[in-house]
LOLOZA-799039 format. One record per residue (C-alpha): residue in one letter; residue number from 1; x, y, z. Coordinates in nm, 4 decimals. Example, Ala and Ser with C-alpha at 12.3 -4.5 7.8 and 13.67 -1.06 7.14 Angstrom:
BEGIN
A:1:1.2300:-0.4500:0.7800
S:2:1.3670:-0.1060:0.7140
END
This chain:
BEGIN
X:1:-13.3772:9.3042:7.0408
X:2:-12.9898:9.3478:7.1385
X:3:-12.8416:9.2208:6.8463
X:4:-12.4993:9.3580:6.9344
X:5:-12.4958:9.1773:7.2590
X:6:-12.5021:8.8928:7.0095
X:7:-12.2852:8.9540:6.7163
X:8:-12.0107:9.2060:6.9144
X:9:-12.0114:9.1375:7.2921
X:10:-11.6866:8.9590:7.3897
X:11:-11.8171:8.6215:7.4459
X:12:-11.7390:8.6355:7.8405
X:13:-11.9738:8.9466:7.8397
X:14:-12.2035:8.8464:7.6088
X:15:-12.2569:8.4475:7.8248
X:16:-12.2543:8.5720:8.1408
X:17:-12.4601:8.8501:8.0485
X:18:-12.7570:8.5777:7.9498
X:19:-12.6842:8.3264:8.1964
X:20:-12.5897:8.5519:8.5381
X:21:-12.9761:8.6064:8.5410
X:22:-13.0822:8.2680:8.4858
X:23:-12.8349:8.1493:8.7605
X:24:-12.9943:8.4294:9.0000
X:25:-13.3575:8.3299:8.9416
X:26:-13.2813:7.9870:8.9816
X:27:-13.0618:8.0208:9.2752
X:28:-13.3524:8.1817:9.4509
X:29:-13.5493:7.9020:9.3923
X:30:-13.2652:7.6877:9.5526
X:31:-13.3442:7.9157:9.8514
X:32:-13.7116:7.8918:9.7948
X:33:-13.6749:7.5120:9.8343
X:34:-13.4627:7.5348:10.1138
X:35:-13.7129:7.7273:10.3029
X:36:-14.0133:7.5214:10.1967
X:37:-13.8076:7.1944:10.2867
X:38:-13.7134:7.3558:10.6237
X:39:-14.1191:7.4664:10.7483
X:40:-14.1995:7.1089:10.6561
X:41:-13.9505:6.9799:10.8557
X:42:-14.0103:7.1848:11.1283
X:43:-14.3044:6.9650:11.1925
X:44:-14.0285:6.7084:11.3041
X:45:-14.2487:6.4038:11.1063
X:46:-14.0055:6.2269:10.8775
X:47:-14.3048:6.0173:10.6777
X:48:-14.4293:6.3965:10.5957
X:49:-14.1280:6.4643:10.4807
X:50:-14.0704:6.1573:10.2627
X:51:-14.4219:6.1590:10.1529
X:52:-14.3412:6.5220:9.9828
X:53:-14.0094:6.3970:9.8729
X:54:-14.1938:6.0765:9.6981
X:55:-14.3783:6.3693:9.4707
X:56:-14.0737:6.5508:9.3608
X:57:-14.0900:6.2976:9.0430
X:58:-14.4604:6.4680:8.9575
X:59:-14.3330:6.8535:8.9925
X:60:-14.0146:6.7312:8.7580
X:61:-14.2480:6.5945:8.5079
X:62:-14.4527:6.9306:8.5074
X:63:-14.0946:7.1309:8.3716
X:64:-14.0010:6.8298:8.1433
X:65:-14.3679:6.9620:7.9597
X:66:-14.3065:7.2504:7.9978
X:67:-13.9656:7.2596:7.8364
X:68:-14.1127:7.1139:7.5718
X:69:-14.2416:7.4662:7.4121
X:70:-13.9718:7.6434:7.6363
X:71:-13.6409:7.4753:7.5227
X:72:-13.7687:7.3996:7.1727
X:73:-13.9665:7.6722:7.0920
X:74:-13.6343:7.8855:7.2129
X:75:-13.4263:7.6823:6.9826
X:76:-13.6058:7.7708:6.6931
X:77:-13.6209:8.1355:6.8063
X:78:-13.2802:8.1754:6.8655
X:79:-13.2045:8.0815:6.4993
X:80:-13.4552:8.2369:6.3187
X:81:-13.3234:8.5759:6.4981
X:82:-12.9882:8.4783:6.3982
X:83:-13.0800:8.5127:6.0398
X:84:-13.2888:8.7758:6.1076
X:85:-13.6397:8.6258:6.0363
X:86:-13.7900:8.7789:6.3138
X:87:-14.1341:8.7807:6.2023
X:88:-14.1636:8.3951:6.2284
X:89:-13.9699:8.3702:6.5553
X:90:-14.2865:8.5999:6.6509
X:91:-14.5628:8.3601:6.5488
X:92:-14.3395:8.0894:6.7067
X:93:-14.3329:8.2285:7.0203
X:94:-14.6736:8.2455:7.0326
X:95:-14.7617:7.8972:6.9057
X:96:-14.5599:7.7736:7.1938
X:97:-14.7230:7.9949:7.4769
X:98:-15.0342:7.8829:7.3370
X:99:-14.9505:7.4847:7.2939
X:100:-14.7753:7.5044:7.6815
X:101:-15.1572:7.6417:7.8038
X:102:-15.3315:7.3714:7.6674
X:103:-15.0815:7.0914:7.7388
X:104:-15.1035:7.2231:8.1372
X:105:-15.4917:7.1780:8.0734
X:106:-15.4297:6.7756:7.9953
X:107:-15.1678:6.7121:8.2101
X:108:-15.3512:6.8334:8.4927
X:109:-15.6535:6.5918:8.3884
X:110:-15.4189:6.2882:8.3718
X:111:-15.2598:6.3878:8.6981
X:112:-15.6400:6.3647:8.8761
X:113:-15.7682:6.1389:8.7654
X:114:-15.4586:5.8336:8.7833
X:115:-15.3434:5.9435:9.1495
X:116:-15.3583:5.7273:9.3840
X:117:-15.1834:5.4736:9.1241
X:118:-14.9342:5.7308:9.0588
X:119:-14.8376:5.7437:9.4283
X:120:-14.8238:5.4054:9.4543
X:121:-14.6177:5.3994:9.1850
X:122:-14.3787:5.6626:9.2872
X:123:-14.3412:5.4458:9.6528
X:124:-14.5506:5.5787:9.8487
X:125:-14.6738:5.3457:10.1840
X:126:-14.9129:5.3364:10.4713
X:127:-14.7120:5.5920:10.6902
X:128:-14.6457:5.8707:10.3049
X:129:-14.9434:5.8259:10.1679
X:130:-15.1797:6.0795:10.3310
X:131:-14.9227:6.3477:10.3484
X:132:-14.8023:6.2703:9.9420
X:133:-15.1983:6.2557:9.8378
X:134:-15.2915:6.6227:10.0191
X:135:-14.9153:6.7481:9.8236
X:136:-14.9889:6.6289:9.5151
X:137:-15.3456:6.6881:9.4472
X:138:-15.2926:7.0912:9.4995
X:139:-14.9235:7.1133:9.2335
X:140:-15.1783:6.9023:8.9964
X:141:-15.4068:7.1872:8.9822
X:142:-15.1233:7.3978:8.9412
X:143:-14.9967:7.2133:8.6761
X:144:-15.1031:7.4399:8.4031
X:145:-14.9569:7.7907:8.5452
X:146:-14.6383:7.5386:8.6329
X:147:-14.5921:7.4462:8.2800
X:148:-14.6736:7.8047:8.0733
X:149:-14.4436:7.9837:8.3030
X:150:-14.1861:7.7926:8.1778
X:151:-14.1956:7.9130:7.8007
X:152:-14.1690:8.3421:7.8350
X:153:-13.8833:8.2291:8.0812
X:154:-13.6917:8.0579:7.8144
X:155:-13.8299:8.3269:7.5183
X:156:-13.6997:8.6455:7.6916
X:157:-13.3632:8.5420:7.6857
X:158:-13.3476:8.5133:7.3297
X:159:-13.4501:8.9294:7.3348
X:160:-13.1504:8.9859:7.5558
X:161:-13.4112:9.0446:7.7950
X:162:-13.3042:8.7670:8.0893
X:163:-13.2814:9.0155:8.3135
X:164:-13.6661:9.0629:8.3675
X:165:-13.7143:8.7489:8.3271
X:166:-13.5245:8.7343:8.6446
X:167:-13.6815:8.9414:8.8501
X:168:-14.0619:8.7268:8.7671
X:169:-13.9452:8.4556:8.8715
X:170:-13.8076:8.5909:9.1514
X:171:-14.1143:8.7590:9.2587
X:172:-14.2520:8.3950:9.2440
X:173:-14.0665:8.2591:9.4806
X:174:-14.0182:8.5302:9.7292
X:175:-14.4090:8.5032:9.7467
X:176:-14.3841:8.1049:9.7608
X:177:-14.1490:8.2009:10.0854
X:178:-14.3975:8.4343:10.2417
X:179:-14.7255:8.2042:10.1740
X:180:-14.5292:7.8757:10.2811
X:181:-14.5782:7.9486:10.6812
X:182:-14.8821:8.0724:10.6327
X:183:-15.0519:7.7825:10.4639
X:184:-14.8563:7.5336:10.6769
X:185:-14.8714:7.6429:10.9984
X:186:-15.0974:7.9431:11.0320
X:187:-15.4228:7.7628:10.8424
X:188:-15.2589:7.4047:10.9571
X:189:-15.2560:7.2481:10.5945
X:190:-14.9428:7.0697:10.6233
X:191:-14.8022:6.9243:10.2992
X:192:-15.0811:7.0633:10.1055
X:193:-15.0190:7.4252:10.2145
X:194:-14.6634:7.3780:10.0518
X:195:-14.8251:7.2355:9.7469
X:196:-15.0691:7.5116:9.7200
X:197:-14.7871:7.7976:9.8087
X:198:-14.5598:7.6631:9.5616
X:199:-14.9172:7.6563:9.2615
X:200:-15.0242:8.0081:9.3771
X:201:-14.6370:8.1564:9.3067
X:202:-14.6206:7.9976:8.9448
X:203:-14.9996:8.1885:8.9011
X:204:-14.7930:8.4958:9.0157
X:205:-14.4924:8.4301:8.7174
X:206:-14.7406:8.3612:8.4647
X:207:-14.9326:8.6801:8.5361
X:208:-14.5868:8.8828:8.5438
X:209:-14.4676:8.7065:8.2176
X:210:-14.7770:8.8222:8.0270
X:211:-14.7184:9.1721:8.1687
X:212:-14.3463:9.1630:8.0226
X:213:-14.4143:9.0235:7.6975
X:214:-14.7026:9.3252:7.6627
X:215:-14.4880:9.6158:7.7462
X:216:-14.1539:9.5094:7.6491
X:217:-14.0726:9.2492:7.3777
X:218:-14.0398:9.3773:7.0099
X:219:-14.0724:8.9838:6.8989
X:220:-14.2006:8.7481:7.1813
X:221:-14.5780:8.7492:7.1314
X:222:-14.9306:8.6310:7.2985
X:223:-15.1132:8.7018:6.9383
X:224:-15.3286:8.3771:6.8978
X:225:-15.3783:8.4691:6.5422
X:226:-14.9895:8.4094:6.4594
X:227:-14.9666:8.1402:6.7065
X:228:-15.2363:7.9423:6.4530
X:229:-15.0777:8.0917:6.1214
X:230:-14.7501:7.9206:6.3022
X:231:-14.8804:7.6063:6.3879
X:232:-14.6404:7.4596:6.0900
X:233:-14.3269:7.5087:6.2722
X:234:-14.4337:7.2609:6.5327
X:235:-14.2259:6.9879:6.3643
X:236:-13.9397:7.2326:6.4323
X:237:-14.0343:7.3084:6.8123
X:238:-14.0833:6.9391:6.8833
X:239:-13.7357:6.7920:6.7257
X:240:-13.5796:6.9746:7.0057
X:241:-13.8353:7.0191:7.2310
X:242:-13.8888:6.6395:7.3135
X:243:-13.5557:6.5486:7.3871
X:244:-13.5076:6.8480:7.6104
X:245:-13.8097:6.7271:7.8000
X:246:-13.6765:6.3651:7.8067
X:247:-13.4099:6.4905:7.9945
X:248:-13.6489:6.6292:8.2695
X:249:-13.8352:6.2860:8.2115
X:250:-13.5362:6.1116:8.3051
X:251:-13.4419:6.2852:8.5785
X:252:-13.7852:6.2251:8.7314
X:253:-13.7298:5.8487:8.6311
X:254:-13.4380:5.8677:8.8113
X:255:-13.5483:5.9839:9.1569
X:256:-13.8439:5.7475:9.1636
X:257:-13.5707:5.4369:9.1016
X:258:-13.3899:5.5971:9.3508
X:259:-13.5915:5.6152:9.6024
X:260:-13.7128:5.2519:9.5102
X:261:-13.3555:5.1664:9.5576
X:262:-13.3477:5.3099:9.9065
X:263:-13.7173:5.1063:10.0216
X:264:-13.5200:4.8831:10.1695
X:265:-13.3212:5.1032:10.4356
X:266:-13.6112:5.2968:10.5459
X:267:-13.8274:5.6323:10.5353
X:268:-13.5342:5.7735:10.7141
X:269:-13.3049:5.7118:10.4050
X:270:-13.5910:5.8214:10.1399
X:271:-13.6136:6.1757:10.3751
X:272:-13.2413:6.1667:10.3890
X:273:-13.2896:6.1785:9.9791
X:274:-13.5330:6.4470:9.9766
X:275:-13.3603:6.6653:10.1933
X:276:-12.9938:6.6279:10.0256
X:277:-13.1397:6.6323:9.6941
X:278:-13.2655:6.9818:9.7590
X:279:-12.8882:7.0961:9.9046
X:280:-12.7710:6.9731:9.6022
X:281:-12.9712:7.1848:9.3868
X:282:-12.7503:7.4701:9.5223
X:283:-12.5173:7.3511:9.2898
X:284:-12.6756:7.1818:9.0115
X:285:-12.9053:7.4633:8.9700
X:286:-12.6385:7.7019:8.9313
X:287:-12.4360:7.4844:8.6930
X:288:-12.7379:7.4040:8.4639
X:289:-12.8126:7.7881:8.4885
X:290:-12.5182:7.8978:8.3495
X:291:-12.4840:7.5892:8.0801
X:292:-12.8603:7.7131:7.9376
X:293:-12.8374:8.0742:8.0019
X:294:-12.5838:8.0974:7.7654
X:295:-12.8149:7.8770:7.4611
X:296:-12.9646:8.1890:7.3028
X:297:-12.6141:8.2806:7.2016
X:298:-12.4920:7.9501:7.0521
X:299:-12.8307:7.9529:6.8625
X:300:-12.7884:8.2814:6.7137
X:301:-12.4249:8.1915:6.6287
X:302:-12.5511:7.9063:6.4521
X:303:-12.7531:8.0713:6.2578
X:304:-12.5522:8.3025:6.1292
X:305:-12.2904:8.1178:6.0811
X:306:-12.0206:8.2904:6.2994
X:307:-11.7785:7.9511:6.3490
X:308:-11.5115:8.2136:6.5457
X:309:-11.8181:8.2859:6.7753
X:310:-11.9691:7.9681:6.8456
X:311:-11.6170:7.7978:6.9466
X:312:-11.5273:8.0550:7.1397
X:313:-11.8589:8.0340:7.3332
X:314:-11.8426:7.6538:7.3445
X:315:-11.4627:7.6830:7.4962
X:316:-11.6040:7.9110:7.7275
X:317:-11.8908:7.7345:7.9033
X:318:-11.7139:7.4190:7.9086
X:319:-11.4301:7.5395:8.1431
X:320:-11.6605:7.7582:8.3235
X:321:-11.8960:7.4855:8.4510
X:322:-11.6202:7.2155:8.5434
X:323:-11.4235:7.5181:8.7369
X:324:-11.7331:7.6027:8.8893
X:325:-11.8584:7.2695:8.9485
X:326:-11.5256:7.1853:9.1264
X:327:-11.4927:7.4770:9.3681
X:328:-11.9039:7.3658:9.4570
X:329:-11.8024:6.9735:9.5067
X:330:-11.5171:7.0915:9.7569
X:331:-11.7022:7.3372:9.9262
X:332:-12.0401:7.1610:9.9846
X:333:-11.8365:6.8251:10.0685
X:334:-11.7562:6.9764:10.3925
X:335:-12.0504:7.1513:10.5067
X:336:-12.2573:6.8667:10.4164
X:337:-12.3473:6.7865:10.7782
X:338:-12.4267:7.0728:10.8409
X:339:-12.6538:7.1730:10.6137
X:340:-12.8371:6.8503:10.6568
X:341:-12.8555:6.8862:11.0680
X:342:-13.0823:7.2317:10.9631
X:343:-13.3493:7.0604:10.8706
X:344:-13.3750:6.7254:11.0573
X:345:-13.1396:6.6343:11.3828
X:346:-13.2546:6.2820:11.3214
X:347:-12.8711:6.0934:11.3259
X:348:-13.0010:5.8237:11.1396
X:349:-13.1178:6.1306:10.8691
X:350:-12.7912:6.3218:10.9182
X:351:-12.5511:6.0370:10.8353
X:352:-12.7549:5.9116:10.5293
X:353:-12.7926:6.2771:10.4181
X:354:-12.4170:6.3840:10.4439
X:355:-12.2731:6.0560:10.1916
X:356:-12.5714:6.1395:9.9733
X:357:-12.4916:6.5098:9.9284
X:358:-12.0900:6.4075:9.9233
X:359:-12.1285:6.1719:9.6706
X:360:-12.3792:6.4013:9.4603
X:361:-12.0705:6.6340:9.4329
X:362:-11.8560:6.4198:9.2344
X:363:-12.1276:6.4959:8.9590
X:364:-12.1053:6.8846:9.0755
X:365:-11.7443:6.8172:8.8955
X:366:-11.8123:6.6030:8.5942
X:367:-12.1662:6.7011:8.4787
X:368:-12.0833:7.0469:8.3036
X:369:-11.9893:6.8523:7.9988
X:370:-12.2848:6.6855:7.9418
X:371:-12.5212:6.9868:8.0683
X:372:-12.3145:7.2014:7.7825
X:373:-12.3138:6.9728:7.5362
X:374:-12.7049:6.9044:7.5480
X:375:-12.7474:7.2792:7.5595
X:376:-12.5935:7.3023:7.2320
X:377:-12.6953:7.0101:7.0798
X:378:-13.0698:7.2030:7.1411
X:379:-12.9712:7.5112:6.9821
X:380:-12.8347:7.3842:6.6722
X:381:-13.1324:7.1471:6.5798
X:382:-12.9513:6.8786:6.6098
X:383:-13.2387:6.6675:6.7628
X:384:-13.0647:6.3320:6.7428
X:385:-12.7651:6.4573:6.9689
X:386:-12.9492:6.5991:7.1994
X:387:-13.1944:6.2785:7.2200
X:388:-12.8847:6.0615:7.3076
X:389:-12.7631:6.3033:7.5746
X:390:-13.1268:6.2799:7.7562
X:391:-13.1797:5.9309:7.7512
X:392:-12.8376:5.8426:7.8667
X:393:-12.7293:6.1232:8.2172
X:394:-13.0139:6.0106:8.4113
X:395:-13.1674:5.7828:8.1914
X:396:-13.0101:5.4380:8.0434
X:397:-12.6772:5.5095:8.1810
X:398:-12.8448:5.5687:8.5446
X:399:-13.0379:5.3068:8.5393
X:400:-12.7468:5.0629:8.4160
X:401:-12.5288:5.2352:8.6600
X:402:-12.7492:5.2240:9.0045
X:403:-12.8376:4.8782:8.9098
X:404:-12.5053:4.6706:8.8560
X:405:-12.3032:4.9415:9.1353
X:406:-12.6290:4.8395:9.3674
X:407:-12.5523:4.4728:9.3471
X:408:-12.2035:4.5629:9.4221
X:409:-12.1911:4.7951:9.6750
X:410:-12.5304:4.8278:9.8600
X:411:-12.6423:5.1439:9.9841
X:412:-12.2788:5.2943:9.8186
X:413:-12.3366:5.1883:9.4726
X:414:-12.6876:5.3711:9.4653
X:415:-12.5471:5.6659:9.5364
X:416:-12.2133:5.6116:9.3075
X:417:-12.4849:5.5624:9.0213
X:418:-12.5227:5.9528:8.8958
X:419:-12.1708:6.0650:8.9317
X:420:-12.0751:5.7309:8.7254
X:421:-12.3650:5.8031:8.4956
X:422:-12.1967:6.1465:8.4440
X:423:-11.8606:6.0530:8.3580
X:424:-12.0102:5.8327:8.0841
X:425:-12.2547:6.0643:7.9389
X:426:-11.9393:6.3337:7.9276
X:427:-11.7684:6.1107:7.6933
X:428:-12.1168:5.9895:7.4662
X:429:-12.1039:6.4453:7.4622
X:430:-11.7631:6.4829:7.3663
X:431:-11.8236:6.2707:7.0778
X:432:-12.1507:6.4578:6.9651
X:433:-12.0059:6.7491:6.9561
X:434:-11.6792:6.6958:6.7609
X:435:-11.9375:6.5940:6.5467
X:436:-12.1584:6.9010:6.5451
X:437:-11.8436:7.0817:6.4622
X:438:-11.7270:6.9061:6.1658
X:439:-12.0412:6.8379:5.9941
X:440:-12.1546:7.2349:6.0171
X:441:-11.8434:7.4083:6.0492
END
């Protein structure tokens, strides 16, 4: 446990120390995504490509469960360190490793056993259906692994220990790179040779995880027999840990209205979606990396009270993400055709594509606010705030937003919906926290 790197690391040192790790695991999977978006569509069918797109939603919904034990249980872990309790933060670590297992088991069931109604439901057609069916039966049976993997990521960065963490889940996906072609092309399984690549890698983090948390951490433990004598804190773990997930929730909610929303213009548009919705991720990734990374330390600030600390960290990541976030929005604006032409030369693709990623970027700008904000709102316990933030980003706001700027603008107003959604929700934060501040400081 690096306590100094919490209590005495200038703040700069001590955030970027937690979150560059976070931001370089993640940005590989950016790359990861990229590649497996690329073999697919190398096969040069645009309903294969939509039909994997239309199960993005599913793979969103497997984090949002998984963050519930990862985000809250890490909340609660962060604090209890911070007032040096760190034999409960040890039998809550392993209540939540435990509860994220079984949770994979169920979800996994559900997934099975509803699908073809799912798929319908997430807008699948005649021309998708085949190719989103063989994609989304194989990440359902990987939906356990997908979901556990998710909770040592989040707990070794409370240990200081983010940089291993790192290097898992990069193992992961450099192995999800390497199996991709093989699965897809060399044993000819199409979509369900990315579906099974992308299952098999998560197997690969979890096993890596439990190898980490066996040799190295001092607190983060697989000991069933705390997990159970833990089992009380769950109240604690879910406060925090359902709104966190809602905000996964509602990010899946949101790309299943979108690409209801974009039906009408065509599988072109809905591949369009898929494809700049992946370029995007260079950014948002990265941005949501660094606003997260840095949650162990407003947690442990928090808890013990360091007010000097915990503004100075809050200062910090808010002008670090919008600086960031605007030097991403100008940069990607431009090579936006580009990027798009890589994967599918299709004009009709590459025009749709190119105002979808530009107009994603005006959120690259405005969205560090609200990705801070709901950050802290999770490592302070304050379950209400963070609640609000989740259901409003890519939840009510969204919704509100794509549906009146719809009506108004057509195929413009779907895509004006986040970035106003943003702007909003950064306000709605803004409040919160001033909040957060004066009631506990």
């Amino acid at each position: 446990m690096e306590r100094d790197l919490f209590e005495k690391a200038p703040v700069p040192q001590a955030y970027l120390k937690l979150a560059v790790p976070v931001v370089l695991a993640m940005v590989l999977g950016v790359v990861y995504n990229f590649v497996d978006t690329w073999f697919i569509s190398l096969t040069g069918d645009s309903n294969l490509v939509a039909g994997v797109s239309i199960c993005s939603p599913i793979f969103v919904l497997s984090i949002a469960m998984g963050d519930i034990w990862g985000l809250g249980g890490s909340s609660l872990i962060s604090r209890l360190l911070g007032e040096h309790r760190d034999e409960e933060a040890g039998g809550a670590s392993a209540f939540c490793l435990l509860s994220a297992f079984i949770t994979g088991i169920v979800f996994m069931a559900v997934m099975l056993l509803f699908r073809d109604p799912i798929l319908v439901a997430l807008g699948a057609n005649e021309a998708s259906m085949p190719h989103a069916s063989a994609y989304y039966t194989w990440i359902a049976l990987g939906t356990p692994f997908i979901i556990f993997q998710m909770i040592p990521n989040n707990q070794l960065r409370t240990e200081g220990l983010a940089k291993l963490g790192m290097w898992a889940a990069m193992a992961g996906s450099v192995a999800n790179m390497i199996m991709d072609p093989i699965f897809i092309f060399g044993l000819g399984m199409g979509a369900a040779g990315a579906a099974l690549a992308t299952s098999l890698s998560n197997v690969l983090n979890c096993v890596l995880y439990i190898i980490i948390i066996k040799k190295k951490c001092h607190v983060v433990t697989l000991d069933v027999k705390r997990a159970i004598a833990s089992a009380g804190k769950v109240g604690e773990v879910l406060k925090i840990g359902i709104p966190a997930s809602v905000t996964n929730i509602m990010n899946s909610l949101a790309m299943l209205v979108t690409n209801r929303a974009l039906e009408p213009y065509g599988n072109e548009c809905i591949a369009a979606m898929g494809i700049a919705f992946k370029i995007n991720m260079i950014s948002l990734m990265t941005l949501i990396g660094f606003a997260f990374g840095g949650q162990p330390l407003f947690g442990y600030a928090f808890g013990s009270k360091d007010r000097d600390r915990f503004k100075g960290t809050l200062k910090f990541a808010y002008l670090f993400e919008t600086g960031l976030g605007t030097v991403f929005a100008i940069i990607l604006f431009f090579v936006a055709p580009f990027l798009v032409r890589f994967f599918m030369s299709d004009p009709v693709v590459v025009e749709a594509g190119t105002s979808m990623i530009r107009f994603m970027q005006l959120s690259s700008i405005l969205v560090g606010v609200p990705l801070v904000s709901t950050c802290v709102c999770q490592a302070v316990g304050n379950a209400i705030g963070s609640l609000i933030l989740s259901l409003s980003r890519q939840g009510i706001v969204f919704l509100a937003a794509i549906y009146v700027l719809s009506k108004l603008l057509g195929f413009n107003g779907i895509l004006l919906a986040q970035p106003a959604a943003d702007f909003l929700t950064g306000v709605v934060a803004i409040i919160i926290i001033r909040d957060i501040l004066k009631k506990f400081f």
